[in-house]
LUMPATOR-235527 format. One line per 10 residues: number of its first residue (from 1); their letters; for each residue x, y, z of N, C-alpha, C, O. Coordinates in nm, 2 decimals, padded with zeros to 4 digits, m for minus. Layout:
<sites>
NUM> a> X,Y,Z,X,Y,Z,X,Y,Z,X,Y,Z; ... $
</sites>
This chain:
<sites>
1> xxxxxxxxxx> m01.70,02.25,00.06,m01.61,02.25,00.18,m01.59,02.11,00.23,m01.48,02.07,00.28; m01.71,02.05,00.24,m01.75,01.89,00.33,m01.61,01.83,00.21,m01.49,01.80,00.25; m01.64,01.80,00.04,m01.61,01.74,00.01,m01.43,01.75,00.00,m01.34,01.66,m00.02; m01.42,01.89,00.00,m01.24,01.94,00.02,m01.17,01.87,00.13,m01.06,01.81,00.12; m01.25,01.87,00.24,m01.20,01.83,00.37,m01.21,01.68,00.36,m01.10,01.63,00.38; m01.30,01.59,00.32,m01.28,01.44,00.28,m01.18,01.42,00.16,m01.13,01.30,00.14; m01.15,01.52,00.09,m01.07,01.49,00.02,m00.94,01.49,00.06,m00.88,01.39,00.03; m00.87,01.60,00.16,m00.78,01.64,00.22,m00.74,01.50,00.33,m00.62,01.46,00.34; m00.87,01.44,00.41,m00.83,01.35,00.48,m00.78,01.20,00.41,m00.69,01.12,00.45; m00.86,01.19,00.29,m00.82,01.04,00.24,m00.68,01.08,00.17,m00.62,00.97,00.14 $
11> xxxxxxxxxx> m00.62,01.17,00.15,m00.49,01.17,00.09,m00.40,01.16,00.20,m00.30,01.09,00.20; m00.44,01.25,00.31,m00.39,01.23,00.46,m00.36,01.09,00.49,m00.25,01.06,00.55; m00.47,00.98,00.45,m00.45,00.86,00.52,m00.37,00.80,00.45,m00.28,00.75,00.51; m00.39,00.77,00.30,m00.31,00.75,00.19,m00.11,00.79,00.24,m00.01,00.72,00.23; m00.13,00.94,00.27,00.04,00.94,00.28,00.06,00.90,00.38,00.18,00.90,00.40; m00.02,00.85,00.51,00.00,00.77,00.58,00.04,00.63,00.61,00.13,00.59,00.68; m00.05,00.54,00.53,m00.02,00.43,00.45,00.10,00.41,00.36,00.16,00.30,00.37; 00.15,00.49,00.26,00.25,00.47,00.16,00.38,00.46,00.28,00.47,00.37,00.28; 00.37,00.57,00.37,00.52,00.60,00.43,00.56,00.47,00.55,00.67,00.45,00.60; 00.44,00.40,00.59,00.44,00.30,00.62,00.47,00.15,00.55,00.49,00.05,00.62 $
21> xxxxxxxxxx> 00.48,00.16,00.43,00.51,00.11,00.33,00.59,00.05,00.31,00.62,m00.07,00.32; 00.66,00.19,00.26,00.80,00.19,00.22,00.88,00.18,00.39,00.91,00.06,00.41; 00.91,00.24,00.47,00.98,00.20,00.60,01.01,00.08,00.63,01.12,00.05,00.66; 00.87,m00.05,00.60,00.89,m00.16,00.59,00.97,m00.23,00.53,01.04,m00.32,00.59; 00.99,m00.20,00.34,01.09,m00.22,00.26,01.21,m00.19,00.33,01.28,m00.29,00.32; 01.25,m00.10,00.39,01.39,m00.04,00.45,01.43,m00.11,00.53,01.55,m00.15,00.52; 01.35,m00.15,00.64,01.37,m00.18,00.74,01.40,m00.33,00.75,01.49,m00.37,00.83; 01.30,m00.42,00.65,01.32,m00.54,00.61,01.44,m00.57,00.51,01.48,m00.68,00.47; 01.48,m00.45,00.47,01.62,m00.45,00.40,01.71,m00.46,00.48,01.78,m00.56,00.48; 01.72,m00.35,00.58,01.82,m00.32,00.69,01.84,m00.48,00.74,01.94,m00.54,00.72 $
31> xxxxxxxxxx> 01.71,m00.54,00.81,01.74,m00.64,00.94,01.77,m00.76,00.81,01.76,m00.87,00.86; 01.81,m00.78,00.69,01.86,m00.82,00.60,02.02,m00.84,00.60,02.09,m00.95,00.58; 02.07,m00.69,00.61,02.20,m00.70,00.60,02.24,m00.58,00.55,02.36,m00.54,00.56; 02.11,m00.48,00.47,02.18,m00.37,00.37,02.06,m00.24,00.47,01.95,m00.23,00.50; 02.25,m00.15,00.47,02.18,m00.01,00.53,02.16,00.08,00.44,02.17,00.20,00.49; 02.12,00.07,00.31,02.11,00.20,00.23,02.00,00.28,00.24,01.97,00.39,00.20; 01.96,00.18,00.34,01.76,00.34,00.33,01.81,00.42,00.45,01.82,00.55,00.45; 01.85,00.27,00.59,01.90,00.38,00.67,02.02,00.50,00.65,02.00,00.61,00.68; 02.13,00.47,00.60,02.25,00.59,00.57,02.15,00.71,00.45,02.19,00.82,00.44; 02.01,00.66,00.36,01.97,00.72,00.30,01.86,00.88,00.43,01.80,00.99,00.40 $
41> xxxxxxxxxx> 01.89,00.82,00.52,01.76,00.91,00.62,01.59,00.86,00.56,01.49,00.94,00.57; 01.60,00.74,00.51,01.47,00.71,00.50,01.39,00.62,00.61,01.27,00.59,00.61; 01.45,00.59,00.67,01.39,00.49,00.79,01.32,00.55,00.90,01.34,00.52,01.02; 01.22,00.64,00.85,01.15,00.73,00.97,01.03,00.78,00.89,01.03,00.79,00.77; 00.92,00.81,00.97,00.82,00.79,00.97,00.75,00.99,00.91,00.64,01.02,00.89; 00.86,01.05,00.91,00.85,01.20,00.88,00.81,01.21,00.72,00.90,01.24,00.65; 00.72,01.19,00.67,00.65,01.19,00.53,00.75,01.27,00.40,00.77,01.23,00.29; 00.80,01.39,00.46,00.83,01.44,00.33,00.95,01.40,00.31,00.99,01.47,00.21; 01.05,01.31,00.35,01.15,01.23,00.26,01.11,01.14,00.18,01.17,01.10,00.08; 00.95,01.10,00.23,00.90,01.01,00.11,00.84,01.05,00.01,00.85,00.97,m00.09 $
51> xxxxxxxxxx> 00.76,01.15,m00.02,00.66,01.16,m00.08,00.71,01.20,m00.21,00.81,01.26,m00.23; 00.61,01.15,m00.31,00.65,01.11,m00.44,00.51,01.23,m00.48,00.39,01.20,m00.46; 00.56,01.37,m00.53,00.42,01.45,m00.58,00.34,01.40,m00.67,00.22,01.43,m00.66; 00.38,01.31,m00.76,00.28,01.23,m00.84,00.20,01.10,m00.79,00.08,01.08,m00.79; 00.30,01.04,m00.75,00.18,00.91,m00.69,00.16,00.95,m00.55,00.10,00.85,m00.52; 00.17,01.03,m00.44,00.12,01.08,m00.34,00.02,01.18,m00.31,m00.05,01.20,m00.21; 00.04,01.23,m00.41,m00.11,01.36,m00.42,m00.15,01.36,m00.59,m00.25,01.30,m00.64; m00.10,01.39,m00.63,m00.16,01.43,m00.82,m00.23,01.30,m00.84,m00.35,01.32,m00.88; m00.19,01.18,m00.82,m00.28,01.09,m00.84,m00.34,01.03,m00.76,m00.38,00.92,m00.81; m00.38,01.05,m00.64,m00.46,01.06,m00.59,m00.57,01.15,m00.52,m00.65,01.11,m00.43 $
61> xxxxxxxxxx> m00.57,01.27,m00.57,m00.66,01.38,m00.59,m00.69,01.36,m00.74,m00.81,01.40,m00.73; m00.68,01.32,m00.86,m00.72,01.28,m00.96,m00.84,01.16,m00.95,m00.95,01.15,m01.01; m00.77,01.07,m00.84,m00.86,00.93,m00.86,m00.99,00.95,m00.80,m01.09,00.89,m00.83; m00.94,01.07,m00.67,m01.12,01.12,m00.61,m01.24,01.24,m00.68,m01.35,01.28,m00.66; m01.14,01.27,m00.76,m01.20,01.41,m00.85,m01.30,01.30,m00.95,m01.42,01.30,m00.94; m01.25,01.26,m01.00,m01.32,01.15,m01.14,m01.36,01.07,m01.06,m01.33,00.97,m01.12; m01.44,01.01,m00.91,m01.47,00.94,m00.86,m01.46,00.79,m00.82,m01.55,00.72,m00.77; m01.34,00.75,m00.84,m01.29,00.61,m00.88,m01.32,00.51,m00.72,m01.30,00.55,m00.60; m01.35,00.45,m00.74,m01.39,00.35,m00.64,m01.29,00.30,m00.57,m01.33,00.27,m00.46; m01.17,00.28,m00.59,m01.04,00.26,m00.55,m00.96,00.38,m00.55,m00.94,00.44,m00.65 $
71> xxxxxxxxxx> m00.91,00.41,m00.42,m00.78,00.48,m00.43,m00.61,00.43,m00.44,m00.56,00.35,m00.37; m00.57,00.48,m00.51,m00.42,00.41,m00.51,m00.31,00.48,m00.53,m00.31,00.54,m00.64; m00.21,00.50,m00.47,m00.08,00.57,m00.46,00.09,00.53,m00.44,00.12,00.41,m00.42; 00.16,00.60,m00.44,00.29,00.53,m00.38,00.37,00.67,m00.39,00.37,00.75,m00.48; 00.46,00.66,m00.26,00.57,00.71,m00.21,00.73,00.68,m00.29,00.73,00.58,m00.36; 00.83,00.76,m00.29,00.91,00.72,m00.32,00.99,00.61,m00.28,01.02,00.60,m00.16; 01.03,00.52,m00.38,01.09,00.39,m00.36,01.19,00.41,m00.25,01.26,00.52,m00.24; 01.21,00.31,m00.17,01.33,00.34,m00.05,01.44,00.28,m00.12,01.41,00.18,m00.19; 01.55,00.33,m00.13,01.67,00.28,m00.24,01.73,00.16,m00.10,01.73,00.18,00.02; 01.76,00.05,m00.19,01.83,m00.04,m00.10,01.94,m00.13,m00.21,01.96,m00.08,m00.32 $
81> xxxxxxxxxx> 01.98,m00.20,m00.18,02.14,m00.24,m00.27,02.05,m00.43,m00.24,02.05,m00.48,m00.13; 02.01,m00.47,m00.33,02.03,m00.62,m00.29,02.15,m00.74,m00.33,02.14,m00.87,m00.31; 02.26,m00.66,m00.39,02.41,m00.71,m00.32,02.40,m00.72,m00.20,02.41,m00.83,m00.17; 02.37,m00.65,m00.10,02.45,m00.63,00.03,02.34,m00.73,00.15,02.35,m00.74,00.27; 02.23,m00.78,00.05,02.12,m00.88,00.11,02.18,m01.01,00.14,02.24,m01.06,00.05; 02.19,m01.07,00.29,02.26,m01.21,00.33,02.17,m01.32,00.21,02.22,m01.42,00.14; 02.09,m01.29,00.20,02.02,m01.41,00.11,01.99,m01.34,m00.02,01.91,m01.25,m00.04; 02.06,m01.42,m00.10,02.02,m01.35,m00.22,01.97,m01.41,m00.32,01.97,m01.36,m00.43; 01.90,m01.51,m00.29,01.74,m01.60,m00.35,01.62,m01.51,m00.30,01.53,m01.47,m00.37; 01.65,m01.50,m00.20,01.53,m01.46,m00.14,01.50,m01.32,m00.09,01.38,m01.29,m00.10 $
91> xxxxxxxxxx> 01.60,m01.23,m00.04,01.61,m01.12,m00.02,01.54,m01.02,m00.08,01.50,m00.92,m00.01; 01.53,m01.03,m00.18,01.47,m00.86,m00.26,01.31,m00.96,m00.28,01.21,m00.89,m00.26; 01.28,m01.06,m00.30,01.14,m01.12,m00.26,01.09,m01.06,m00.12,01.00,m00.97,m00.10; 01.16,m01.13,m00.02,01.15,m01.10,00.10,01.14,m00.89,00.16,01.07,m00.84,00.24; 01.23,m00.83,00.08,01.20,m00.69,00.11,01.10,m00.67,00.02,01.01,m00.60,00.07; 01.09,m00.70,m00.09,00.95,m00.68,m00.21,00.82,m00.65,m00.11,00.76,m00.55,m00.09; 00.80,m00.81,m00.05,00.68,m00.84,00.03,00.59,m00.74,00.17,00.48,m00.70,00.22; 00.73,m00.74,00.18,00.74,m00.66,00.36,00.61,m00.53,00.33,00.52,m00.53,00.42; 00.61,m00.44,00.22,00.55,m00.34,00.19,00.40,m00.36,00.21,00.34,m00.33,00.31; 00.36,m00.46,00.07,00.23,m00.51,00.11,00.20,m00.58,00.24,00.11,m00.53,00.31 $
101> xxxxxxxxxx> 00.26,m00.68,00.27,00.19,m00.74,00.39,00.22,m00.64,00.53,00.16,m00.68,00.63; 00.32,m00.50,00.54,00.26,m00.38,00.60,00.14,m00.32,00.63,00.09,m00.29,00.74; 00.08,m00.29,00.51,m00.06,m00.26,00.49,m00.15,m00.39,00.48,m00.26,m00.36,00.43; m00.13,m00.51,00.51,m00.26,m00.58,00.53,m00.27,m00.60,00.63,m00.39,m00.63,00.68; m00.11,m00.58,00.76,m00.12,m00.57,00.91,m00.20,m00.44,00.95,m00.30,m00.46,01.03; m00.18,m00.31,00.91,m00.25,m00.22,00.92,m00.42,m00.24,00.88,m00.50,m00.18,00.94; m00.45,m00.32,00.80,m00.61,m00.29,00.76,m00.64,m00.43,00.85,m00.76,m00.44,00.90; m00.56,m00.50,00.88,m00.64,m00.58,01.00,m00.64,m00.55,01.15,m00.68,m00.62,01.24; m00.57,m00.44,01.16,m00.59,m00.43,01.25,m00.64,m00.31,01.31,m00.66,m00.28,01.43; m00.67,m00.23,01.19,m00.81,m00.16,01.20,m00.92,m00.20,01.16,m01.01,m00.13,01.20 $
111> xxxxxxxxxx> m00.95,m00.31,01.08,m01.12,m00.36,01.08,m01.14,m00.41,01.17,m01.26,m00.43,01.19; m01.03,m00.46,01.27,m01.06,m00.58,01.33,m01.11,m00.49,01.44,m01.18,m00.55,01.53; m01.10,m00.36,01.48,m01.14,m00.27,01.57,m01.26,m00.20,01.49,m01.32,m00.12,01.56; m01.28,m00.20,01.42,m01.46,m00.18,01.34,m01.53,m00.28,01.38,m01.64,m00.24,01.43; m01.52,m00.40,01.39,m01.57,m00.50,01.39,m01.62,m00.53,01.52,m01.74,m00.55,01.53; m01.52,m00.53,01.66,m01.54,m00.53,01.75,m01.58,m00.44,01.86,m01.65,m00.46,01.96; m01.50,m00.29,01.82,m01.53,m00.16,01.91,m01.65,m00.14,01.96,m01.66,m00.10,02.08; m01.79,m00.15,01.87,m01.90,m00.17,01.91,m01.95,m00.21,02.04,m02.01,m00.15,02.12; m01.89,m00.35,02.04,m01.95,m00.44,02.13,m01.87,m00.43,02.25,m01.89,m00.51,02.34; m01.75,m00.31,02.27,m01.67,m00.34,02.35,m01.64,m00.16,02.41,m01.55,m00.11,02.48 $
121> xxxxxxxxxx> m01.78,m00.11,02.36,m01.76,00.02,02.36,m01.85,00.15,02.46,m01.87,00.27,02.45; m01.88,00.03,02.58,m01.96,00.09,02.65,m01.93,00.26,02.72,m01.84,00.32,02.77; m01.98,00.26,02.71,m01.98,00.45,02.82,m01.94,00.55,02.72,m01.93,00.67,02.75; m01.91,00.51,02.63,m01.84,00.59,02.53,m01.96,00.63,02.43,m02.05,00.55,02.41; m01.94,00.78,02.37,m02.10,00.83,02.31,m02.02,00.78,02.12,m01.91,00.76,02.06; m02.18,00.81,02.12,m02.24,00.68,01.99,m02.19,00.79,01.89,m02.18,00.73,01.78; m02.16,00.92,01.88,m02.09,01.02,01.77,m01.93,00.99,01.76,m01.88,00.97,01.65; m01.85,00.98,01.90,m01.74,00.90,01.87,m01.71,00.82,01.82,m01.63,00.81,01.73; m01.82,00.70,01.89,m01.77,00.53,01.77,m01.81,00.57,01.62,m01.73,00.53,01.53; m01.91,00.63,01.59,m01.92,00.63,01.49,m01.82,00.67,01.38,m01.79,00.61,01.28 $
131> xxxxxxxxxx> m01.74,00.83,01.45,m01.64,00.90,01.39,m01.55,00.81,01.42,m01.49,00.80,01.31; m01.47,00.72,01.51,m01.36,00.64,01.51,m01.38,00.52,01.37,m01.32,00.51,01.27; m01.54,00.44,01.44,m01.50,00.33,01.30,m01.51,00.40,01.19,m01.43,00.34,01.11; m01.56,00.52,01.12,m01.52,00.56,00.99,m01.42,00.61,00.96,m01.39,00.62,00.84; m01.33,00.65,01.05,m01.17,00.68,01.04,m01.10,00.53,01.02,m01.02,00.52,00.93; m01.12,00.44,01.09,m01.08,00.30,01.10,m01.10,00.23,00.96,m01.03,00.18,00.88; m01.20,00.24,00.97,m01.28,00.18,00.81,m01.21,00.24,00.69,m01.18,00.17,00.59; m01.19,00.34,00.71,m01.10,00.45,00.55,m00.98,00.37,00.58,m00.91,00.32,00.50; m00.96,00.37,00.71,m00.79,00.31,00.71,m00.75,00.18,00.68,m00.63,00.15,00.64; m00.84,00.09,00.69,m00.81,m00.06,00.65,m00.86,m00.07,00.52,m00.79,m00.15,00.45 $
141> xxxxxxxxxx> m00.97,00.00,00.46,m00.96,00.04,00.29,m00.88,00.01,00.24,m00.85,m00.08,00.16; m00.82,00.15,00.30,m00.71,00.18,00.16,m00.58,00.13,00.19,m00.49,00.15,00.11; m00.58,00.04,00.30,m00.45,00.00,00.28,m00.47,m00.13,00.22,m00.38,m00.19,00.18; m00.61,m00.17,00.23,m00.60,m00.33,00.13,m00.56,m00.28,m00.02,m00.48,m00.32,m00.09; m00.66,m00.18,m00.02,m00.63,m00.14,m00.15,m00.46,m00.12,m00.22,m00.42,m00.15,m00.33; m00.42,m00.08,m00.15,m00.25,m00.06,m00.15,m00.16,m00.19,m00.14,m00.05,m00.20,m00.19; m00.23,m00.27,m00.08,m00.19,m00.40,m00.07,m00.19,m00.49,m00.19,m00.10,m00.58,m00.20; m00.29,m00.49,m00.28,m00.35,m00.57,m00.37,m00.29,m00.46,m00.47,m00.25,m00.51,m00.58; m00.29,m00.34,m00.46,m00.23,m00.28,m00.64,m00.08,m00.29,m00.58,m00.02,m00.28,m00.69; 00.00,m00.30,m00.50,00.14,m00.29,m00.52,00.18,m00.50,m00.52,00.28,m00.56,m00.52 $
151> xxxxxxxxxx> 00.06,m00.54,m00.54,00.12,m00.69,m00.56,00.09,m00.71,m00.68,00.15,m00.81,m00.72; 00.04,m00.66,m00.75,00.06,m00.65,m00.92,00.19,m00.67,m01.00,00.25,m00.57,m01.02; 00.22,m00.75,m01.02,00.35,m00.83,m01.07,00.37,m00.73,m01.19,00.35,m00.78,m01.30; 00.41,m00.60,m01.19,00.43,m00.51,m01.31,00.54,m00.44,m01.27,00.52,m00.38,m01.16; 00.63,m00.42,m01.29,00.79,m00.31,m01.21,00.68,m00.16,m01.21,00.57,m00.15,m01.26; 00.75,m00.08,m01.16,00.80,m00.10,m01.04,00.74,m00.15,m00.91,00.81,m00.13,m00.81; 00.62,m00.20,m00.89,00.53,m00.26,m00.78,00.60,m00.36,m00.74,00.67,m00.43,m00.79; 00.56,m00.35,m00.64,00.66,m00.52,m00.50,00.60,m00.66,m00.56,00.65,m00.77,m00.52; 00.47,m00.66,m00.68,00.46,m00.77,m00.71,00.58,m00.85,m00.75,00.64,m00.95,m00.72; 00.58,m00.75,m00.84,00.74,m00.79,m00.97,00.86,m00.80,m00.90,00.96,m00.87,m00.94 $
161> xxxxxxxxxx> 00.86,m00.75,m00.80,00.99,m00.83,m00.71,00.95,m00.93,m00.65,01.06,m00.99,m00.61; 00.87,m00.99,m00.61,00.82,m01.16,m00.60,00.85,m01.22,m00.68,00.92,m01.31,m00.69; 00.78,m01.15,m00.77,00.80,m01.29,m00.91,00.91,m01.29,m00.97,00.94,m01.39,m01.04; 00.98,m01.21,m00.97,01.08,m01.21,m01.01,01.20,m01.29,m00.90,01.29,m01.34,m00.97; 01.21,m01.31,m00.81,01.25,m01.36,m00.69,01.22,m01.52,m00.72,01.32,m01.59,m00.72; 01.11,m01.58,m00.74,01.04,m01.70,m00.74,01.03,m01.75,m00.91,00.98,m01.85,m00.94; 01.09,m01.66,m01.03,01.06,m01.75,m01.12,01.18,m01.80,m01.20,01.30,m01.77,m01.20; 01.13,m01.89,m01.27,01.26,m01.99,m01.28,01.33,m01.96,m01.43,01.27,m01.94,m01.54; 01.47,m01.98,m01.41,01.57,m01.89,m01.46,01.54,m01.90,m01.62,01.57,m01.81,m01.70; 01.47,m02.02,m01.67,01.41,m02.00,m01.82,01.31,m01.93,m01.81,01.22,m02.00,m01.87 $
171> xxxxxxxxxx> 01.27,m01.85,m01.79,01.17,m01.78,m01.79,01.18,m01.59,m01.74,01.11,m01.49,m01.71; 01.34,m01.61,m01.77,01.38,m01.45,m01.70,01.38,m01.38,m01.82,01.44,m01.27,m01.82; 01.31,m01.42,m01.92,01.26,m01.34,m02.09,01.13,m01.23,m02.04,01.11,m01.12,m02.07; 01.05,m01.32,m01.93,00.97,m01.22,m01.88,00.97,m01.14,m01.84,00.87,m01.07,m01.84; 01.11,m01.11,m01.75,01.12,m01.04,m01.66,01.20,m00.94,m01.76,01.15,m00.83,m01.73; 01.28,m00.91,m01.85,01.35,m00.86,m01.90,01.22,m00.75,m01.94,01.20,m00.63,m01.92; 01.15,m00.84,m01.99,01.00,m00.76,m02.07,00.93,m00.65,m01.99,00.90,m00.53,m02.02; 00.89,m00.71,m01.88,00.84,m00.62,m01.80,00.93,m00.53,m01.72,00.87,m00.43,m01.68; 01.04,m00.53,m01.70,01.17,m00.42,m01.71,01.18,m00.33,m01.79,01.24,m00.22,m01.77; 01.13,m00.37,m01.88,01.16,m00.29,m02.02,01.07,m00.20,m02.04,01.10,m00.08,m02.06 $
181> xxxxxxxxxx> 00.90,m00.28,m02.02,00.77,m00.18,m02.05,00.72,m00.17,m01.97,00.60,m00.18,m01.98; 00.77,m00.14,m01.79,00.67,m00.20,m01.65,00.66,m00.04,m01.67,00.71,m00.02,m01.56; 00.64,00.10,m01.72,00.61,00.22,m01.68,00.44,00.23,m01.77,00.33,00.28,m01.74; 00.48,00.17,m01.91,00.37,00.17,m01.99,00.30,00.09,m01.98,00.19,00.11,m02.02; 00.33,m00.03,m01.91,00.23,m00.15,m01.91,00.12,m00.10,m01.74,00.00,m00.11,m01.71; 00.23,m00.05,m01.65,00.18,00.03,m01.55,00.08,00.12,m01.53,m00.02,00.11,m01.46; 00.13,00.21,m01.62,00.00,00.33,m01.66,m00.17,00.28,m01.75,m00.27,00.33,m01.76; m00.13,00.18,m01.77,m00.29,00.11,m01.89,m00.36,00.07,m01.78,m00.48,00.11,m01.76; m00.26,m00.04,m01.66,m00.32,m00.13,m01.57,m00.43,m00.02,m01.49,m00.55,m00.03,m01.46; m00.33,00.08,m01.48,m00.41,00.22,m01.33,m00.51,00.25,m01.42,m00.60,00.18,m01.38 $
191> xxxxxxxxxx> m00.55,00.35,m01.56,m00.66,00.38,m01.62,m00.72,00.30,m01.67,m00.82,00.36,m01.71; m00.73,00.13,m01.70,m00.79,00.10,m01.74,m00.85,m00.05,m01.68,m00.96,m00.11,m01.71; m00.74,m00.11,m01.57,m00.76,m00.25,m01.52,m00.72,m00.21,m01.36,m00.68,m00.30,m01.28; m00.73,m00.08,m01.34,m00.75,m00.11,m01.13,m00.87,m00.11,m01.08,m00.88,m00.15,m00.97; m01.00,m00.06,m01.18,m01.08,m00.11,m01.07,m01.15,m00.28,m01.09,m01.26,m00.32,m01.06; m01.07,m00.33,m01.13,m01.09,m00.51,m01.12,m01.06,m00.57,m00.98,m01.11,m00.68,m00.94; m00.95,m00.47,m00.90,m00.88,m00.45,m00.76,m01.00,m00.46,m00.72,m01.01,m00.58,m00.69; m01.11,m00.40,m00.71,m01.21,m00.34,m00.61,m01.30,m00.46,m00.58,m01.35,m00.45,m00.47; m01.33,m00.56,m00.66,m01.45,m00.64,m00.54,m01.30,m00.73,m00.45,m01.32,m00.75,m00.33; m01.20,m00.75,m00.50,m01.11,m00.84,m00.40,m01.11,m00.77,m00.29,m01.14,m00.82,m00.18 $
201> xxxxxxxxxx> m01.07,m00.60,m00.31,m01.03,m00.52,m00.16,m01.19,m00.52,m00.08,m01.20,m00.51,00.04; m01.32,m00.54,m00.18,m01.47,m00.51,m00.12,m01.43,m00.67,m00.03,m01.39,m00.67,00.09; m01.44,m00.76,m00.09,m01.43,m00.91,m00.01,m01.36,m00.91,00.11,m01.40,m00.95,00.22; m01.20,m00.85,00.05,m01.17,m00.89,00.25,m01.16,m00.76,00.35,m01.13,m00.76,00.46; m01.19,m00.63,00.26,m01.27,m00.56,00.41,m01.39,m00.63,00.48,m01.40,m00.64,00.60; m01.48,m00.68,00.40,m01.60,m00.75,00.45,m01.57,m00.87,00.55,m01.62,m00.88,00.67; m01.48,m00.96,00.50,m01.42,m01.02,00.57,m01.37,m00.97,00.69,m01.44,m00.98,00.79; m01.28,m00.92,00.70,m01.17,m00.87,00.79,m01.29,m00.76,00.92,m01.28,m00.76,01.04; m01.38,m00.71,00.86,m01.50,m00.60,00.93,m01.62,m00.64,00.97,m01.68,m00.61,01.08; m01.66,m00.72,00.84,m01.78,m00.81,00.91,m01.91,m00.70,00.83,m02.03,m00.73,00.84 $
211> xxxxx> m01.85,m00.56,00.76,m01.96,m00.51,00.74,m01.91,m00.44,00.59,m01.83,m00.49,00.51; m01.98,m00.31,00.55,m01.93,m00.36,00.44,m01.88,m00.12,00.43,m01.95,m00.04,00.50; m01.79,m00.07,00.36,m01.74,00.01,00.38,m01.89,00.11,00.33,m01.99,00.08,00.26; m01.83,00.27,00.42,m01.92,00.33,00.42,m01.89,00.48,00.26,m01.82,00.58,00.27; m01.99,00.42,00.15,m01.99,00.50,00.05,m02.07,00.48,00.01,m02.10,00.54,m00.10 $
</sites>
């Protein structure tokens, strides 16, 4: 039952994180120039316009079933037009980004309340702080974690729209490539090269917490 209900919450936090995500994409699209997420009804925080049954739950109830040290997921892409971006060097870089560095605002600004709440936590009983920083702690987790696999330079992840944004036009042989195989080359990365993710996301929770996550 213990482990159903931890299971139930980290997927909880997870479609919390993704829909946070993507909004950012939208929204960093929108204050761009292009309304397609908004005219799409994606610019709101109500989960089930986003949620993607496979990278929202199926794979991540898979990744806690088989024990994986990293959790990792994604919401449905927010559709946006980067024609309709004022800058169009930089724009779909710049909306690419917005996602991850979403979730690294979110995990700092929950470790940074692990880190501190303690010491700032008087009169308040010690079963609370405890249950707040491990809710805090799961939350800046996994959004590093979300942060660091969606900057993986592989389509469809927001890396590949960086690099793709920043690399130079003799070199758009690459891009064609990973356009081509970014579903297969995607699927190897997750079963066979995401938990390489895991001492970077272990490093700057530690950093960012000061302590080190509870598992």
């Amino acid at each position: 039952m213990e482990n159903a209900i931890g299971a139930i919450f980290y997927i909880a936090v997870l479609v919390f994180s993704v829909v946070i995500h993507e909004v950012s994409h939208g929204y960093t699209a929108r204050r761009l120039g292009d309304r397609t997420a908004e005219d799409a009804g994606r610019l709101t925080l109500n989960p089930i316009p986003h949620l993607d049954p496979f990278g929202s739950i199926l794979l991540p109830a898979f990744l806690l079933l088989i024990g994986s040290p990293i959790l990792i997921g994604w919401a449905k892409p927010v559709p946006y037009n980067p024609y309709n971006l004022r800058n169009q060097k930089w724009g779909p870089a710049l909306v690419g980004a917005a996602g991850p560095l979403a979730n690294i605002s979110l995990a700092v600004i929950f470790g940074l309340l692990v880190r501190f709440l303690p010491s700032l936590s008087v009169g308040l009983s010690g079963i609370f702080i405890l249950n707040f920083i491990t809710i805090a702690s799961t939350i800046a987790l996994l959004n590093l974690a979300l942060a660091f696999f969606n900057l993986v330079p592989i389509p469809p992840l927001d890396g590949s729209k960086v690099l793709f944004g920043i690399l130079p036009y003799q070199w758009r042989g690459v891009q064609y490539f990973l356009e081509q195989y970014g579903t297969f080359l995607l699927l190897i990365f997750i079963f066979f090269f995401a938990r390489l993710l895991f001492p970077i996301v272990l490093f700057f929770f530690r950093l960012i917490t000061g302590t080190s996550p509870f598992f």
